[in-house]
C-alpha positions in Angstrom: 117.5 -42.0 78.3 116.4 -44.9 81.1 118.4 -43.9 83.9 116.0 -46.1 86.3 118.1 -49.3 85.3 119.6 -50.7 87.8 122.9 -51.8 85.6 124.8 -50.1 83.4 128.1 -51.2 81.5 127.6 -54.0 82.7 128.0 -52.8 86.5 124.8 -53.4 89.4 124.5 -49.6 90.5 122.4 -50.9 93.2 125.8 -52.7 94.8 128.4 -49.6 94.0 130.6 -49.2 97.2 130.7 -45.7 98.9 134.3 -44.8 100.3 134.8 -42.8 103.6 136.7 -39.5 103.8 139.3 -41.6 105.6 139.7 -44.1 102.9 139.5 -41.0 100.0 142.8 -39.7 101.6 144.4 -42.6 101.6 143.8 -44.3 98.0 144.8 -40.9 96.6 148.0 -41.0 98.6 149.1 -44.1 97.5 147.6 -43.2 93.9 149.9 -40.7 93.9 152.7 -42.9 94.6 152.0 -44.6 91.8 149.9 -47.5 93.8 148.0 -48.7 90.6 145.5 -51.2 92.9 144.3 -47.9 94.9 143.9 -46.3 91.7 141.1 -49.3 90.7 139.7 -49.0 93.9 138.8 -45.3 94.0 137.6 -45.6 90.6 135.4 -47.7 91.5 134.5 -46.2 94.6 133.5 -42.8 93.4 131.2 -44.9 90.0 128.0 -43.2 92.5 129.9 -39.9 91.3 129.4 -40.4 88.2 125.8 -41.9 87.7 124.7 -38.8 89.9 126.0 -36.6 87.3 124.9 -38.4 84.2 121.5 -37.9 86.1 121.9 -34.0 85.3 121.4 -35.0 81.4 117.4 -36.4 81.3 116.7 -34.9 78.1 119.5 -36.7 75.6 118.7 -39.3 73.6 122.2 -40.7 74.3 122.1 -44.3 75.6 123.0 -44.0 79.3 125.9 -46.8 79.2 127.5 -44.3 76.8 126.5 -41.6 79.2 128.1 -43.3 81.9 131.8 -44.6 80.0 132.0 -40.9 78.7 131.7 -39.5 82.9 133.7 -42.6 83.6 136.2 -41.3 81.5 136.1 -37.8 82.9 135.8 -39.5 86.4 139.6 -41.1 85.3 141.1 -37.6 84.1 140.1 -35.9 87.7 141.9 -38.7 89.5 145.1 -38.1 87.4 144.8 -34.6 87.6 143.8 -34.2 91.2 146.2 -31.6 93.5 146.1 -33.5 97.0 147.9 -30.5 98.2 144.8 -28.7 97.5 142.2 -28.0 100.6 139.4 -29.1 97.9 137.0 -32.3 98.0 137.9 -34.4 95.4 134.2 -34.4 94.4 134.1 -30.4 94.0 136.8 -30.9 91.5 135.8 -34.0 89.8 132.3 -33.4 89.4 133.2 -30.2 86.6 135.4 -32.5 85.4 132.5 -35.3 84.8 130.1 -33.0 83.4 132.8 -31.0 80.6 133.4 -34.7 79.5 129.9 -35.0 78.5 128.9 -32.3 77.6 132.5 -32.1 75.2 130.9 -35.7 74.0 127.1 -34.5 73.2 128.1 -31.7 71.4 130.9 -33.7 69.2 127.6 -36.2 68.8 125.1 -33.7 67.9 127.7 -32.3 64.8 129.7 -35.3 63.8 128.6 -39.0 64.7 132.2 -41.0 64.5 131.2 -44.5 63.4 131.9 -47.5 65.9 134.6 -48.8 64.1 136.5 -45.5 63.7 136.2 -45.2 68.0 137.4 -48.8 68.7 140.4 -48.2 66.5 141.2 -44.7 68.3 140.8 -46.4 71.7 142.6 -49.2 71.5 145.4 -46.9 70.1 144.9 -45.1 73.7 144.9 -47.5 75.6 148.6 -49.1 73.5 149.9 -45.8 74.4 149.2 -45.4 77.6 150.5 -49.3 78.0 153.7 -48.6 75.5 154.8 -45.2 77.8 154.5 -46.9 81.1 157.4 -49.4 79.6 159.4 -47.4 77.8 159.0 -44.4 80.0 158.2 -41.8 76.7 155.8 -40.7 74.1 155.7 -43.6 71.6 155.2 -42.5 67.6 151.9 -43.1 65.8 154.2 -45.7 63.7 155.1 -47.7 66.4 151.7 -47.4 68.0 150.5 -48.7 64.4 152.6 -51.5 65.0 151.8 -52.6 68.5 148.1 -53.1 67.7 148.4 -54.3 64.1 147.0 -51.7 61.9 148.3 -49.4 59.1 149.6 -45.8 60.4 147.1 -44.0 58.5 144.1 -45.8 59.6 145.4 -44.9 63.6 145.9 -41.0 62.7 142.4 -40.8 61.1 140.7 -42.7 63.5 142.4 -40.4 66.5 141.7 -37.4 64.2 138.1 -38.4 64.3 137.5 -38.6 67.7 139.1 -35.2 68.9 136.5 -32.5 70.4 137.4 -29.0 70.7 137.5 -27.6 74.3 136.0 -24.3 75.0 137.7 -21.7 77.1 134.6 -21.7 79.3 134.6 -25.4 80.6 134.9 -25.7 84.2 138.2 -27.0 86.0 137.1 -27.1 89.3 134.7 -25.2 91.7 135.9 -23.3 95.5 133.8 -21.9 97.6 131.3 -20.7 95.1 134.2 -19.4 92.8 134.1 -21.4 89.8 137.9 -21.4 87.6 138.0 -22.1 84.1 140.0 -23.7 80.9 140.8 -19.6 79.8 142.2 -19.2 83.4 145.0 -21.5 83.2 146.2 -19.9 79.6 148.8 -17.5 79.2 147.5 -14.2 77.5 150.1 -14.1 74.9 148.6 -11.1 72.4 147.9 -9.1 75.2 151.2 -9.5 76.5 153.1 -7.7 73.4 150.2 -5.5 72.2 146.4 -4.7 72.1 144.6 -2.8 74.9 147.3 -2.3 77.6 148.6 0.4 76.2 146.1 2.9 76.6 146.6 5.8 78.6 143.0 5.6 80.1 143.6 2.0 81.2 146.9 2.9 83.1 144.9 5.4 84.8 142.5 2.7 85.8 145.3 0.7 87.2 146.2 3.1 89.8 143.2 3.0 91.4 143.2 -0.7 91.9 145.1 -2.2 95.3 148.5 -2.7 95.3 148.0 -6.3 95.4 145.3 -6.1 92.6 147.4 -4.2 90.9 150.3 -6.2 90.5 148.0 -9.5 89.7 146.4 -7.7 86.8 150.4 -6.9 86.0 151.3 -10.4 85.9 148.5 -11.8 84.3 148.1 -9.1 81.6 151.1 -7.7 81.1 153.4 -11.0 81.8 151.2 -13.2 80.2 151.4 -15.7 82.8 148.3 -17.9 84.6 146.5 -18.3 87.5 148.5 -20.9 88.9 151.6 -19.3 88.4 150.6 -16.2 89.7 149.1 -18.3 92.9 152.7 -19.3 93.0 154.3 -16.6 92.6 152.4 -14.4 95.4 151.5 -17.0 97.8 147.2 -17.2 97.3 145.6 -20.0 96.2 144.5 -19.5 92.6 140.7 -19.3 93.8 141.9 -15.9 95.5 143.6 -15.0 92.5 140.6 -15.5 90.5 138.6 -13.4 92.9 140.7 -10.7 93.0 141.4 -10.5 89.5 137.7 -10.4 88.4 137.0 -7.8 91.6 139.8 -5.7 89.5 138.7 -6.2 86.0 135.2 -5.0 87.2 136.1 -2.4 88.8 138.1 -1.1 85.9 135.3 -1.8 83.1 133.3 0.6 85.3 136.1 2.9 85.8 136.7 3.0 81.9 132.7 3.7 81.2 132.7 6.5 83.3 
């Protein structure tokens, strides 16, 4: 992959912009308010993001403009996603973000390759979505996003069909302070909710040596089923410090329970 060249898709990486803290905060206040001008301009301004991460993939064989639309892509979903109420750097969360995006789209290449046709059917069905709820302010059917671009319903199901990557449990959300949280930490635990392992005696007796506020996070997540964020929520921590705390406690008890 010839990641020396100096453009890619079309864009001179030698002439990207780079954006001040100052500006950062401000483009993703107004792109929060819906400012869709800001939005192009911090897209743009964070590109360098993205060719520094598709940098971290030498050894593909993938072409690097496909490289780069894929983190570009990825680059998009951080920005939508992004909690400005958050004490994070928008790079610390986006660049996980960047790298599960690629790494989602090598391993979907490596098993399946999705002919060209297939993906510019899928994507412009995308994008006609994306267009159609902005107007109509819901979730248009496949049917009428069939008919906004001109093709037969089951040719836009398969195509979307063909295009969908599984997402592991263990791809990164975002990273704080060394602490790094995950796609299984922002699922409730439904099974172990109404069954399985919390039910033994020996793990109750775990339990009580745990802190009280350990204690009552493991209760939450484990017994109530609910996530991270809610329990962040629901106790005042950010979810990094739940996440701490509740690996701390499941530690401790795995050692408690091998004893």
């Amino acid at each position: 992959m010839a990641l020396c060249k100096v453009e890619i898709c079309g864009v001179n990486t030698s002439r990207l912009p780079v954006l001040k803290d100052e500006e950062k905060e401000q483009l993703l206040r107004r792109i929060k308010e819906g400012d869709e001008a800001a939005r192009e301009t911090f897209i743009h301004g964070n590109l360098r993001l993205v060719l520094s991460v598709i940098k971290r993939f030498p050894n593909t064989n993938e072409n690097a403009d496909d490289l780069f639309q894929i983190g570009c892509i990825g680059l998009i979903k951080a920005i939508d996603n992004f909690d400005i109420s958050l004490n994070v750097k928008f790079s610390t969360y986006a660049v996980p973000m960047i790298i599960g995006e690629i790494r989602r789209f090598l391993r979907d290449n490596n098993a399946i390759r999705v002919s060209r046709s297939l993906r510019d059917t899928a994507y412009k069905a995308i994008y006609a979505r994306e267009n159609m709820m902005k107007n109509s302010q819901r979730d248009p059917t496949v049917s009428e996003i069939a008919e906004e671009i001109g093709l037969p319903k089951e040719d836009v199901v398969y195509a979307l069909d063909a295009i969908q990557t599984p997402v592991s449990l263990y791809d990164p959300v975002y990273s704080e302070s060394g602490d790094t949280l995950y796609v299984m930490d922002q699922i409730s635990d439904k099974k172990n909710k109404e069954e399985s392992w919390v039910e033994e005696i020996s793990l109750e007796e775990a339990m009580k040596k745990l802190s009280e506020r350990e204690r009552h996070i493991i209760d939450l997540r484990f017994y109530e089923g609910k996530t991270q964020m809610e329990v962040a929520k629901e106790i005042g921590i950010s979810q990094a410090q739940v996440s701490r705390l509740e690996k701390n406690a499941l530690k401790f008890m795995k050692r408690f329970l091998t004893i």
